[in-house]
Biotite code that builds the C-alpha atoms (Angstrom):
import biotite.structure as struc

atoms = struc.array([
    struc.Atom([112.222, -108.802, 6.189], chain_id="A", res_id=1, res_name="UNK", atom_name="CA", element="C"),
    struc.Atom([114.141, -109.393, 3.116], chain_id="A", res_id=2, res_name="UNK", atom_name="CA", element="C"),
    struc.Atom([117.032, -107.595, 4.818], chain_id="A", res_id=3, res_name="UNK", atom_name="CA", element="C"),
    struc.Atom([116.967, -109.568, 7.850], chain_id="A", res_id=4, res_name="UNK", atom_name="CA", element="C"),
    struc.Atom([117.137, -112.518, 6.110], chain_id="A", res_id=5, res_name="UNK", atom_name="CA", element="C"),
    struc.Atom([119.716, -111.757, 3.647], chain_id="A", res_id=6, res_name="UNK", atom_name="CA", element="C"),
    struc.Atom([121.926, -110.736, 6.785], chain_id="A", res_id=7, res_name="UNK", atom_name="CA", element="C"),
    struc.Atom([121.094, -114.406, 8.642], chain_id="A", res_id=8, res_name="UNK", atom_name="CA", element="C"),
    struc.Atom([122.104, -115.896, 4.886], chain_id="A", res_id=9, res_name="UNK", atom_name="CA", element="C"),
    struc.Atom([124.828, -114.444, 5.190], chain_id="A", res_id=10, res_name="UNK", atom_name="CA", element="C"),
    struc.Atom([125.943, -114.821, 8.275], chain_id="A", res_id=11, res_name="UNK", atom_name="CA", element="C"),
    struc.Atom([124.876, -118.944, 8.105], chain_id="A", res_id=12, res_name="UNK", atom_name="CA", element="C"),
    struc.Atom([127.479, -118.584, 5.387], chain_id="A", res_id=13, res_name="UNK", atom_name="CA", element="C"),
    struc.Atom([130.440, -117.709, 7.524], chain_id="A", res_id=14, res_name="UNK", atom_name="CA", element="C"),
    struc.Atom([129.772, -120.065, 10.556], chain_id="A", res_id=15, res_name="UNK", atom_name="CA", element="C"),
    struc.Atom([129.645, -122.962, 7.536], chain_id="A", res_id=16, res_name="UNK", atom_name="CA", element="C"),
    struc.Atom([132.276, -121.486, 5.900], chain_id="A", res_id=17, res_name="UNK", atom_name="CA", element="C"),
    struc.Atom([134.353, -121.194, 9.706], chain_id="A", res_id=18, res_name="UNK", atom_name="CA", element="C"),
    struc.Atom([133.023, -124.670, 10.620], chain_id="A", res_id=19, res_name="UNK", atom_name="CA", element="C"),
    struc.Atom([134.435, -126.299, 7.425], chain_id="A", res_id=20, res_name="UNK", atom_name="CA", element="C"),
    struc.Atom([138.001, -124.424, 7.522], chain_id="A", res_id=21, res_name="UNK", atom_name="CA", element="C"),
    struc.Atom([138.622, -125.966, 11.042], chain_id="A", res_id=22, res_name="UNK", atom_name="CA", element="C"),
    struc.Atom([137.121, -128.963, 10.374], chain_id="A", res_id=23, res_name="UNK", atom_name="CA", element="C"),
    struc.Atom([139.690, -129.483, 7.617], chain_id="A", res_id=24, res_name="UNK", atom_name="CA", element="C"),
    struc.Atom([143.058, -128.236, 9.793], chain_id="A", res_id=25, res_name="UNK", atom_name="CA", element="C"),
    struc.Atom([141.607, -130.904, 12.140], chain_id="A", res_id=26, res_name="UNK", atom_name="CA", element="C"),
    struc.Atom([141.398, -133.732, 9.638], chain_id="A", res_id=27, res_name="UNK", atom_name="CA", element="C"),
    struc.Atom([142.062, -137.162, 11.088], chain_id="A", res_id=28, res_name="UNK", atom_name="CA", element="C"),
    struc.Atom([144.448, -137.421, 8.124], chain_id="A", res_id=29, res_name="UNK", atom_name="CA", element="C"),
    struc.Atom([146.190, -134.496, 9.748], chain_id="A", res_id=30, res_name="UNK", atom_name="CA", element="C"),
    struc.Atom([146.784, -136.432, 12.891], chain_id="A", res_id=31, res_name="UNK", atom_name="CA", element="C"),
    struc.Atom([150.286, -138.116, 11.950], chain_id="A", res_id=32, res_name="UNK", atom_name="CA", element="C"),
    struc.Atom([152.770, -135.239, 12.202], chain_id="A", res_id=33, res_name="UNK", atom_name="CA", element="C"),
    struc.Atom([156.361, -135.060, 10.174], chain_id="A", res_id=34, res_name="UNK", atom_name="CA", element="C"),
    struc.Atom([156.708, -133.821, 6.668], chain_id="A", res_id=35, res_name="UNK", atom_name="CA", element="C"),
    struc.Atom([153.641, -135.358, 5.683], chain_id="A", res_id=36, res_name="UNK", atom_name="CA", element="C"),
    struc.Atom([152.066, -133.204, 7.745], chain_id="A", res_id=37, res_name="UNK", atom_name="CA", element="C"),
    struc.Atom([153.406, -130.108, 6.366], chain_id="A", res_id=38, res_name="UNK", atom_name="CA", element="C"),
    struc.Atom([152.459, -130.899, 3.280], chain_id="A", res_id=39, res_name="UNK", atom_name="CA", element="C"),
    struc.Atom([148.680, -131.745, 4.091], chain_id="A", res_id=40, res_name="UNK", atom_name="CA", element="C"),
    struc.Atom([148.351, -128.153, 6.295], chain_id="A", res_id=41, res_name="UNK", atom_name="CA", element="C"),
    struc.Atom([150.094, -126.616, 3.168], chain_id="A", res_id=42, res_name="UNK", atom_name="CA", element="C"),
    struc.Atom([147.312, -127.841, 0.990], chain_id="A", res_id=43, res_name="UNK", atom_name="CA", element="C"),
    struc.Atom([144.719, -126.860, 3.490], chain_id="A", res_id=44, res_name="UNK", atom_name="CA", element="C"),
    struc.Atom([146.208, -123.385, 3.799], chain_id="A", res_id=45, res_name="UNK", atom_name="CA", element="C"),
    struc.Atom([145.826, -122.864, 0.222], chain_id="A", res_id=46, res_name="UNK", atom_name="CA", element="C"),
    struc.Atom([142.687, -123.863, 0.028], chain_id="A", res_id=47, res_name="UNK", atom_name="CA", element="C"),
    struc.Atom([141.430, -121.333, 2.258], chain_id="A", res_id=48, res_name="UNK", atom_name="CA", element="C"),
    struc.Atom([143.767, -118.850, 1.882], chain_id="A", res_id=49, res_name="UNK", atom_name="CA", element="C"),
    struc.Atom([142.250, -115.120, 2.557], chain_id="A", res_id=50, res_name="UNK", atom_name="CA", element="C"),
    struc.Atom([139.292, -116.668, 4.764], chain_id="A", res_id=51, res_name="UNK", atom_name="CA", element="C"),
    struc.Atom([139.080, -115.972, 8.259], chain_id="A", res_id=52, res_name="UNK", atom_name="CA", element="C"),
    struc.Atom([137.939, -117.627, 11.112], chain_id="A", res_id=53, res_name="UNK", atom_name="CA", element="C"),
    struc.Atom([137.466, -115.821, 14.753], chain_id="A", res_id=54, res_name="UNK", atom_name="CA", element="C"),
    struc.Atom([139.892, -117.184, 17.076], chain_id="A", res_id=55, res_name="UNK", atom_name="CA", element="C"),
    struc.Atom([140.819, -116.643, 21.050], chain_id="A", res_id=56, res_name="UNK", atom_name="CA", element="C"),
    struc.Atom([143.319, -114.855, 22.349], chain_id="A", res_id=57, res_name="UNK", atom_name="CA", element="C"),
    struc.Atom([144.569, -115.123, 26.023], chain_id="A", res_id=58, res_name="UNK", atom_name="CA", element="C"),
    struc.Atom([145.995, -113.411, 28.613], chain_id="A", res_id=59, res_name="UNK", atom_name="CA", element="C"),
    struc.Atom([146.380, -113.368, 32.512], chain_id="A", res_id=60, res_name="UNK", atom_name="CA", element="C"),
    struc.Atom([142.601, -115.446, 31.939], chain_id="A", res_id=61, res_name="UNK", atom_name="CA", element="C"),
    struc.Atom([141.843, -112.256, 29.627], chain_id="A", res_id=62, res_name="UNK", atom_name="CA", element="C"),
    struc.Atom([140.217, -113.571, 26.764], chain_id="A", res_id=63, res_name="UNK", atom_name="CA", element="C"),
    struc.Atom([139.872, -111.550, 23.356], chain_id="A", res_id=64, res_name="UNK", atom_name="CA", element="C"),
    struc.Atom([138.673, -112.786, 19.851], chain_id="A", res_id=65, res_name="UNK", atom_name="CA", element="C"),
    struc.Atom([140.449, -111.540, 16.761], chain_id="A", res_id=66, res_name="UNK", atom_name="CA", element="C"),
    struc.Atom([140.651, -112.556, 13.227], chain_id="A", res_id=67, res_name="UNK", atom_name="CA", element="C"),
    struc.Atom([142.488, -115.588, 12.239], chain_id="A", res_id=68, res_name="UNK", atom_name="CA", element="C"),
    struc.Atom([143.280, -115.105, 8.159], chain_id="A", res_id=69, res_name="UNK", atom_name="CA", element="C"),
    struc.Atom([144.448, -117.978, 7.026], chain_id="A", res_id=70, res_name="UNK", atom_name="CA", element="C"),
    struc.Atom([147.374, -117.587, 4.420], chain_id="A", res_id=71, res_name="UNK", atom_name="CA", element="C"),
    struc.Atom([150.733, -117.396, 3.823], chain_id="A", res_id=72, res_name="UNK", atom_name="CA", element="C"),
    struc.Atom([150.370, -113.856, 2.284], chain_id="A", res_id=73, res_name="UNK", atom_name="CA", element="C"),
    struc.Atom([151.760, -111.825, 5.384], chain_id="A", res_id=74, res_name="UNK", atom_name="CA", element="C"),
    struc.Atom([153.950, -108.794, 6.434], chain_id="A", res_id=75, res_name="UNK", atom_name="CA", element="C"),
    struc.Atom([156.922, -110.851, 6.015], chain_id="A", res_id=76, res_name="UNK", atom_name="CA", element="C"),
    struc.Atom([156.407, -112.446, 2.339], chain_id="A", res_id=77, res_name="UNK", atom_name="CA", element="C"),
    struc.Atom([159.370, -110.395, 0.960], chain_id="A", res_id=78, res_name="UNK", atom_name="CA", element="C"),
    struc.Atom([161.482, -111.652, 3.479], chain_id="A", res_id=79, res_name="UNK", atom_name="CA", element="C"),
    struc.Atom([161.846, -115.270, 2.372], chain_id="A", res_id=80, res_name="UNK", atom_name="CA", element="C"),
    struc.Atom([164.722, -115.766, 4.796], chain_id="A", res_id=81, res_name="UNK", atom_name="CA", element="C"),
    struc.Atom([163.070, -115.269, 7.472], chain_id="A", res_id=82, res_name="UNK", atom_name="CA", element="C"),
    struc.Atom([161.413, -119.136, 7.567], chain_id="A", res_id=83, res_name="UNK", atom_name="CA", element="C"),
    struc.Atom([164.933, -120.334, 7.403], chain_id="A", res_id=84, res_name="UNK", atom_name="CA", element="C"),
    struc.Atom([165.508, -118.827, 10.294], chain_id="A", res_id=85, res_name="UNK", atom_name="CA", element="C"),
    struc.Atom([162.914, -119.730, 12.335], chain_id="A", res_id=86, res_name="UNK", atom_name="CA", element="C"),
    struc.Atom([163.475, -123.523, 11.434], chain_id="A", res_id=87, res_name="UNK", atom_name="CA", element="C"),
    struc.Atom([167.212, -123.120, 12.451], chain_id="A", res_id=88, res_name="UNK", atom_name="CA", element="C"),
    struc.Atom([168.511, -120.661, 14.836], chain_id="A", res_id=89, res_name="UNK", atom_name="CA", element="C"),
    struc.Atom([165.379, -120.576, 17.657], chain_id="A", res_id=90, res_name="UNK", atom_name="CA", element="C"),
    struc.Atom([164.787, -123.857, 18.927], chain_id="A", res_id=91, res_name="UNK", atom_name="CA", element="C"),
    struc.Atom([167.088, -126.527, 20.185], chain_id="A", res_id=92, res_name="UNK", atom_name="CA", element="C"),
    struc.Atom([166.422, -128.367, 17.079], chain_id="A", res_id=93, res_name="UNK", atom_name="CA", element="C"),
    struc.Atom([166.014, -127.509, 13.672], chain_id="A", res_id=94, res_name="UNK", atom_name="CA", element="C"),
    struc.Atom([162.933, -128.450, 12.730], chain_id="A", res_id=95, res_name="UNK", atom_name="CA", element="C"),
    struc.Atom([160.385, -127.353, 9.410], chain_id="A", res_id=96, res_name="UNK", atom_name="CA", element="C"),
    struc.Atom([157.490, -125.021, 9.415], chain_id="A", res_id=97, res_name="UNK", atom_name="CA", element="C"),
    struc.Atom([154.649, -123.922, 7.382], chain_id="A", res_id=98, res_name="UNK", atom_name="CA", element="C"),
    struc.Atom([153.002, -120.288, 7.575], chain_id="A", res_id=99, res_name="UNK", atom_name="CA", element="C"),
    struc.Atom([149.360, -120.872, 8.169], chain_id="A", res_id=100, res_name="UNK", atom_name="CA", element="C"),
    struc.Atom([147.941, -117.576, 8.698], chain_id="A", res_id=101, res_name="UNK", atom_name="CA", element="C"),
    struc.Atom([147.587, -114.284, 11.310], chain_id="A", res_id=102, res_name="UNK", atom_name="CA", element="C"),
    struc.Atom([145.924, -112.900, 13.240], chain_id="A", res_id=103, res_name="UNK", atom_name="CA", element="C"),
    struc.Atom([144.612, -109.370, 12.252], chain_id="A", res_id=104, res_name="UNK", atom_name="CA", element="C"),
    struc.Atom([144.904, -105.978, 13.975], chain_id="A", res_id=105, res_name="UNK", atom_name="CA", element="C"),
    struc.Atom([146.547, -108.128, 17.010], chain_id="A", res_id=106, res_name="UNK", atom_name="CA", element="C"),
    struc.Atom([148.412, -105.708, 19.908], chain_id="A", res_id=107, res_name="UNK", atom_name="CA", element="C"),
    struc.Atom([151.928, -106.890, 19.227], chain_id="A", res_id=108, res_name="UNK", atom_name="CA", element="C"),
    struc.Atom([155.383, -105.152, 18.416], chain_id="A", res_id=109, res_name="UNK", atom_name="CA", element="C"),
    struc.Atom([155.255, -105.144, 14.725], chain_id="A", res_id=110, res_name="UNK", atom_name="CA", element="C"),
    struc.Atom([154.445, -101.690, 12.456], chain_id="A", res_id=111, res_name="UNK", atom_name="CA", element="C"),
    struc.Atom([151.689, -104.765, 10.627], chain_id="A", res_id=112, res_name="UNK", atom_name="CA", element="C"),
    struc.Atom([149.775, -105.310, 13.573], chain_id="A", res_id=113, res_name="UNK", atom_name="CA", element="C"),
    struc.Atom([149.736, -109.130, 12.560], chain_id="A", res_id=114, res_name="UNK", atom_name="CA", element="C"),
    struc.Atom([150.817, -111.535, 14.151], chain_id="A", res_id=115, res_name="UNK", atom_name="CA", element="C"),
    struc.Atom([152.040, -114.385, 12.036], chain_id="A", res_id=116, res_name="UNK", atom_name="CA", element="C"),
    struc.Atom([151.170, -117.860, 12.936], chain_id="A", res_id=117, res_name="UNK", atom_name="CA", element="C"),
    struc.Atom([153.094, -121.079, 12.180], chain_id="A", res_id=118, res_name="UNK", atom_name="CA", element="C"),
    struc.Atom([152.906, -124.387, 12.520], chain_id="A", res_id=119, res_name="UNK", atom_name="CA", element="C"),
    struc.Atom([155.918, -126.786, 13.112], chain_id="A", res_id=120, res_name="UNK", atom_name="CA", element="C"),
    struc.Atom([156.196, -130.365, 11.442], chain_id="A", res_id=121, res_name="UNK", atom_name="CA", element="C"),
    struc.Atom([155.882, -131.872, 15.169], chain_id="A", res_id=122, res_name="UNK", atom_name="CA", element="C"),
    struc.Atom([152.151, -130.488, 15.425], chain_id="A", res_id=123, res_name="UNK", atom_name="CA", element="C"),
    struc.Atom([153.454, -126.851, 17.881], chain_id="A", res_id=124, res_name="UNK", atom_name="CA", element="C"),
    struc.Atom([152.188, -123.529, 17.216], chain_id="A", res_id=125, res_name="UNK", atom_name="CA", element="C"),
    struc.Atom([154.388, -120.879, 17.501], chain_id="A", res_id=126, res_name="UNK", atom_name="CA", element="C"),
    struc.Atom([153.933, -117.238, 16.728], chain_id="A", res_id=127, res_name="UNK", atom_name="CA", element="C"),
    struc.Atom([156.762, -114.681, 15.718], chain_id="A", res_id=128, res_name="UNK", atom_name="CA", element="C"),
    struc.Atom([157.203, -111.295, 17.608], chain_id="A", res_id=129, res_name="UNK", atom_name="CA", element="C"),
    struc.Atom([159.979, -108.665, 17.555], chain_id="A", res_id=130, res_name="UNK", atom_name="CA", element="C"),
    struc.Atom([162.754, -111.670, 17.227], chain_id="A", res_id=131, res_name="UNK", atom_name="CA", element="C"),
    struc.Atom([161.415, -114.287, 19.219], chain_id="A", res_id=132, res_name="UNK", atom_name="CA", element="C"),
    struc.Atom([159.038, -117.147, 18.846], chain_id="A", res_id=133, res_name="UNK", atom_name="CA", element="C"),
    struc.Atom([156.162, -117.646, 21.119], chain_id="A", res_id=134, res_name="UNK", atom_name="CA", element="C"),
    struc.Atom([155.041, -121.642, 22.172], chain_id="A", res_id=135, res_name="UNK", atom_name="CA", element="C"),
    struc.Atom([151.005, -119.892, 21.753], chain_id="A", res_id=136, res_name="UNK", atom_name="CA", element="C"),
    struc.Atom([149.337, -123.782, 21.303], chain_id="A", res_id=137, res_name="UNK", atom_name="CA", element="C"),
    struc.Atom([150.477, -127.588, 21.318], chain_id="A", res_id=138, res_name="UNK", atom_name="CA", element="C"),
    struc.Atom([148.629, -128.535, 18.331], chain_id="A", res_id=139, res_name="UNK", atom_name="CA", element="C"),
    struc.Atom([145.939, -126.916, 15.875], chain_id="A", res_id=140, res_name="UNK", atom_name="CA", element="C"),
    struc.Atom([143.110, -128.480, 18.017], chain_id="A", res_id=141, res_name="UNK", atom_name="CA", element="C"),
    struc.Atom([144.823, -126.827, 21.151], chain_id="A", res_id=142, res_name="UNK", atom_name="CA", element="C"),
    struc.Atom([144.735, -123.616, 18.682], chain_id="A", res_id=143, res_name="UNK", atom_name="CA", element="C"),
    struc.Atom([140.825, -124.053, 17.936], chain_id="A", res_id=144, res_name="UNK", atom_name="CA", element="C"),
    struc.Atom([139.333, -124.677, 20.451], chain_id="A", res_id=145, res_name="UNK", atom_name="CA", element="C"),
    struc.Atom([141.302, -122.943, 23.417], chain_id="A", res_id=146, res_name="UNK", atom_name="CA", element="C"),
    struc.Atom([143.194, -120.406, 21.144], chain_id="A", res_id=147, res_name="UNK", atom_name="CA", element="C"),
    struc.Atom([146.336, -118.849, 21.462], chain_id="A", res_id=148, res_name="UNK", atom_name="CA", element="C"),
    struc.Atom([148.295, -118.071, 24.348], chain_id="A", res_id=149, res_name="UNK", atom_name="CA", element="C"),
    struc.Atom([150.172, -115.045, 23.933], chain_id="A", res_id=150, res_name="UNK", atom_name="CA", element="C"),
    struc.Atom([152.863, -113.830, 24.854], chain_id="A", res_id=151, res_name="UNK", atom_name="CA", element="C"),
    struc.Atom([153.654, -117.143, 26.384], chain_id="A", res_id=152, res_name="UNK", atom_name="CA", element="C"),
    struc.Atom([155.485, -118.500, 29.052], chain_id="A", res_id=153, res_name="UNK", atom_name="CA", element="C"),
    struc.Atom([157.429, -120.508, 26.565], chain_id="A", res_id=154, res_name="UNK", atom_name="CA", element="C"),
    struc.Atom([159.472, -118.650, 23.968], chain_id="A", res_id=155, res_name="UNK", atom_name="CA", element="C"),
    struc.Atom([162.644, -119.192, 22.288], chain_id="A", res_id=156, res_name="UNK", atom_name="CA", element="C"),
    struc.Atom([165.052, -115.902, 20.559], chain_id="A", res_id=157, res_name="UNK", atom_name="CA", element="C"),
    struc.Atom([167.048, -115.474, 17.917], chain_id="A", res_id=158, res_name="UNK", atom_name="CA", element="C"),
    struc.Atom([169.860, -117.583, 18.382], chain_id="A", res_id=159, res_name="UNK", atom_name="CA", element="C"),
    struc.Atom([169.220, -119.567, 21.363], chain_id="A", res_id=160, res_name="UNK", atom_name="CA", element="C"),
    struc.Atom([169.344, -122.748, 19.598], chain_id="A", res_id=161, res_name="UNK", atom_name="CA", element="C"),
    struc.Atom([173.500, -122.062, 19.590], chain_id="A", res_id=162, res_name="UNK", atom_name="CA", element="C"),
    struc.Atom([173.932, -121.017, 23.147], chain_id="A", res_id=163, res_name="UNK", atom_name="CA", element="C"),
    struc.Atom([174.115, -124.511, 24.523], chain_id="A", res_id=164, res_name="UNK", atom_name="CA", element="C"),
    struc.Atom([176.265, -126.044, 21.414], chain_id="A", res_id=165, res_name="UNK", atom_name="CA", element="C"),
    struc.Atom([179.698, -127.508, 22.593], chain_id="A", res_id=166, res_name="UNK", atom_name="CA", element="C"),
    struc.Atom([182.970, -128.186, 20.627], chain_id="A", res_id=167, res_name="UNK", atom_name="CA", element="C"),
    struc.Atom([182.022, -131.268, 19.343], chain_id="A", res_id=168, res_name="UNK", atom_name="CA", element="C"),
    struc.Atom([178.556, -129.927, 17.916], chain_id="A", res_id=169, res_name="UNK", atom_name="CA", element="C"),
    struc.Atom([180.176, -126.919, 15.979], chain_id="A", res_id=170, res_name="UNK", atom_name="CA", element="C"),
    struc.Atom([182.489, -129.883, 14.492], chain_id="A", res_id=171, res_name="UNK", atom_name="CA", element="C"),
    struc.Atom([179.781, -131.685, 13.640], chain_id="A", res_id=172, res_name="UNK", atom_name="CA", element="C"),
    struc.Atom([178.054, -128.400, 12.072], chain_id="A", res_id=173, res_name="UNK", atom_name="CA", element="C"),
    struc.Atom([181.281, -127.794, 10.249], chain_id="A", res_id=174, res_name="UNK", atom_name="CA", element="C"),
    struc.Atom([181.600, -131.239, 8.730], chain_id="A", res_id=175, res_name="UNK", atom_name="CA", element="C"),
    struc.Atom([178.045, -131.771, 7.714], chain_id="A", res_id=176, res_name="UNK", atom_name="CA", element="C"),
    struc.Atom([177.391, -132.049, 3.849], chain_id="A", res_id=177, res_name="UNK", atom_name="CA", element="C"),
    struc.Atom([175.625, -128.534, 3.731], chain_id="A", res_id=178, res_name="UNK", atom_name="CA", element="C"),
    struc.Atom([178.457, -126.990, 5.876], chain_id="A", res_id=179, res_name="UNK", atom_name="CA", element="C"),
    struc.Atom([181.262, -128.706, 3.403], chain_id="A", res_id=180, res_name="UNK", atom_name="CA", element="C"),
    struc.Atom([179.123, -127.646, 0.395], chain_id="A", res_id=181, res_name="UNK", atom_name="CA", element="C"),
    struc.Atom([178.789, -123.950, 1.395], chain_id="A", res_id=182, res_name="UNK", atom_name="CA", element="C"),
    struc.Atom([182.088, -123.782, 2.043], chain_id="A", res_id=183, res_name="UNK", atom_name="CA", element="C"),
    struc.Atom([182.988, -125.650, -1.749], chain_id="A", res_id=184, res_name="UNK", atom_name="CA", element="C"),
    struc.Atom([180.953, -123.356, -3.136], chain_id="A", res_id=185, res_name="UNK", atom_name="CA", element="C"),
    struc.Atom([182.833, -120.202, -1.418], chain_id="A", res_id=186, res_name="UNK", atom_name="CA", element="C"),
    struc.Atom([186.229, -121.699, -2.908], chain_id="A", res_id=187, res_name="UNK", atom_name="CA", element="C"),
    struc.Atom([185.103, -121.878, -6.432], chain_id="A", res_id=188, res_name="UNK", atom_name="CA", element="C"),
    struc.Atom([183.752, -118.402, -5.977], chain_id="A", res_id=189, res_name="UNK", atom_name="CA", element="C"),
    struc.Atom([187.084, -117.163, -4.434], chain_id="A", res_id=190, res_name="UNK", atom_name="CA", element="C"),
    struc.Atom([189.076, -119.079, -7.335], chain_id="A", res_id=191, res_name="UNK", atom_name="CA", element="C"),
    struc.Atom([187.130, -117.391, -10.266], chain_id="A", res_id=192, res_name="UNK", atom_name="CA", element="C"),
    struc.Atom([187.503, -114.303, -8.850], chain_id="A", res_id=193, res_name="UNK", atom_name="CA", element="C"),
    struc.Atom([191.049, -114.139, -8.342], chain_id="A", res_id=194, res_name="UNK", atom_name="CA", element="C"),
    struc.Atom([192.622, -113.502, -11.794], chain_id="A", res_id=195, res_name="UNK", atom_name="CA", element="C"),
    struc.Atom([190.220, -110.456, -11.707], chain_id="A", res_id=196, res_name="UNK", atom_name="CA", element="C"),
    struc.Atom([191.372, -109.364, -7.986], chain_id="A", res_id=197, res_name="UNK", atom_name="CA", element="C"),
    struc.Atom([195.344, -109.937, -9.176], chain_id="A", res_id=198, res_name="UNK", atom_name="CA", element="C"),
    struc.Atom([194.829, -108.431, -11.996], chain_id="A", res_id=199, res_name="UNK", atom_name="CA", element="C"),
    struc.Atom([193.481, -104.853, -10.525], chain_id="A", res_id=200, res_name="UNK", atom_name="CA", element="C"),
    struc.Atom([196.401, -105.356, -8.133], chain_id="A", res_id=201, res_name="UNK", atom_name="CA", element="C"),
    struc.Atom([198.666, -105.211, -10.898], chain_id="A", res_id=202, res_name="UNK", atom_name="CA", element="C"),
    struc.Atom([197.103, -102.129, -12.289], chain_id="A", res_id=203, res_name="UNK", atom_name="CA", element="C"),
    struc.Atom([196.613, -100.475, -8.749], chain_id="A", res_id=204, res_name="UNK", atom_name="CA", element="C"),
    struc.Atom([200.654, -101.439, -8.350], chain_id="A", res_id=205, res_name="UNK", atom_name="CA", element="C"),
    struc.Atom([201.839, -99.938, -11.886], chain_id="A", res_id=206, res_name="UNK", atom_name="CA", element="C"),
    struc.Atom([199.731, -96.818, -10.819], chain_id="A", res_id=207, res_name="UNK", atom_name="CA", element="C"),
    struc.Atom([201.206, -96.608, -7.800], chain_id="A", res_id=208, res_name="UNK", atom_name="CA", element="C"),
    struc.Atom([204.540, -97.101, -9.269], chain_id="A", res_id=209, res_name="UNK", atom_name="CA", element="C"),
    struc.Atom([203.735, -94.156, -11.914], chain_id="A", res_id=210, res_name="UNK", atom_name="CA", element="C"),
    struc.Atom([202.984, -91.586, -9.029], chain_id="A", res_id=211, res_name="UNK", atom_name="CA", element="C"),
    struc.Atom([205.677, -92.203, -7.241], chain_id="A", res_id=212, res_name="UNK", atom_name="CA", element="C"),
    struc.Atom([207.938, -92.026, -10.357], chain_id="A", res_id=213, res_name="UNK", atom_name="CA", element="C"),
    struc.Atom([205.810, -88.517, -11.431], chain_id="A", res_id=214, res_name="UNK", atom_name="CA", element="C"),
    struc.Atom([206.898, -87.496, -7.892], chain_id="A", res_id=215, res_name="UNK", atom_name="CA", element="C"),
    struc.Atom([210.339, -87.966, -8.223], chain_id="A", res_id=216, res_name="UNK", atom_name="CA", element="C"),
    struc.Atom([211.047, -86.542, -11.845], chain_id="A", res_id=217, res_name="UNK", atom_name="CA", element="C"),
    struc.Atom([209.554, -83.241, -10.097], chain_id="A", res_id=218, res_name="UNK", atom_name="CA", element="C"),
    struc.Atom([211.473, -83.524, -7.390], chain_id="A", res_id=219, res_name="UNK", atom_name="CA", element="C"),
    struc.Atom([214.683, -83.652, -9.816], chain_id="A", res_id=220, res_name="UNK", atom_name="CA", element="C"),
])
């Protein structure tokens, strides 16, 4: 009896514990998105970072639950570029995401069998798979309550977002402040460098010189 009850303890726990980690991604203060927002799901991932919550997974009107962890401790966490990436070179804008989770032992492409889960300042879920981002929910209520759609209809690749980009827009790229700075900052690299680089010319030139001089004295 003591069992039984220990086990219905326990497992009142988790649907409180469940019920109180979506109930906080879904906070009405959560309902204005920009970078506000980012920052307010950041907290909340934090918060309950490592717990898990069961979440739906559907395909061709297949449904399967797996285990949402919420987190930004995944697979990729050594691969800080990666984020970067996502924000800039897949969707027609750039835009800023947060890592909010994955979900666990999930039939994708990657060696992890996670699928990482993020959420973009404009309230989208996407979900990132061998190169390409998948649209899997419109918001995190869409994400909760209906789950994830996946793969989806809607996905975007690694550098899509240039394919459409004219002339005019790779001007614009190429005078913007972080486009002038990078390539300031390449300059002054290239400038303190260069009394090194002339200066192993020099010594690759009088050694050069010296063979070709060694050559010719045994020639004589």
């Amino acid at each position: 009896m003591s069992l039984f009850l220990g086990r219905l303890c326990g497992t009142g726990f988790i649907m409180s514990q469940q019920k109180q980690i979506t109930e906080d991604f879904l906070s009405p203060q959560l309902t204005k998105y920009g970078a506000q927002y980012l920052e307010k799901i950041g907290s909340v991932v934090s918060r309950h970072s490592g717990a898990k919550v069961d979440i739906a997974q559907t395909e061709m009107k297949k449904v399967e639950y797996y285990k949402f962890r919420v987190g930004s401790y995944t697979s990729y966490r050594k691969k800080t570029h990666l984020l970067q990436e996502w924000e800039q070179f897949y969707l027609p804008d750039e835009i800023k995401m947060a890592v909010i989770g994955v979900l666990e032992d999930f039939p994708c492409g990657e060696d992890s069998a996670e699928l990482v889960l993020m959420v973009c300042e404009d309230g989208n879920v996407f979900a990132y798979e061998d190169e390409r981002l998948h649209l899997v929910a419109k918001n995190m209520k869409k994400m909760f309550e209906s789950g994830v759609q996946f793969p989806s209809s809607v996905y975007f690749y690694c550098g899509q977002s240039f394919e459409d980009m004219t002339k005019d827009d790779w001007n614009e790229v190429k005078q913007s402040k972080e486009a002038m700075e990078k390539h300031k900052k390449h300059q002054d690299m290239l400038e303190s460098i260069k009394p090194t680089l002339l200066k192993n010319l020099e010594i690759i030139k009088e050694r050069q010189q010296g063979e070709v001089n060694a050559t010719l004295v045994q020639c004589w």
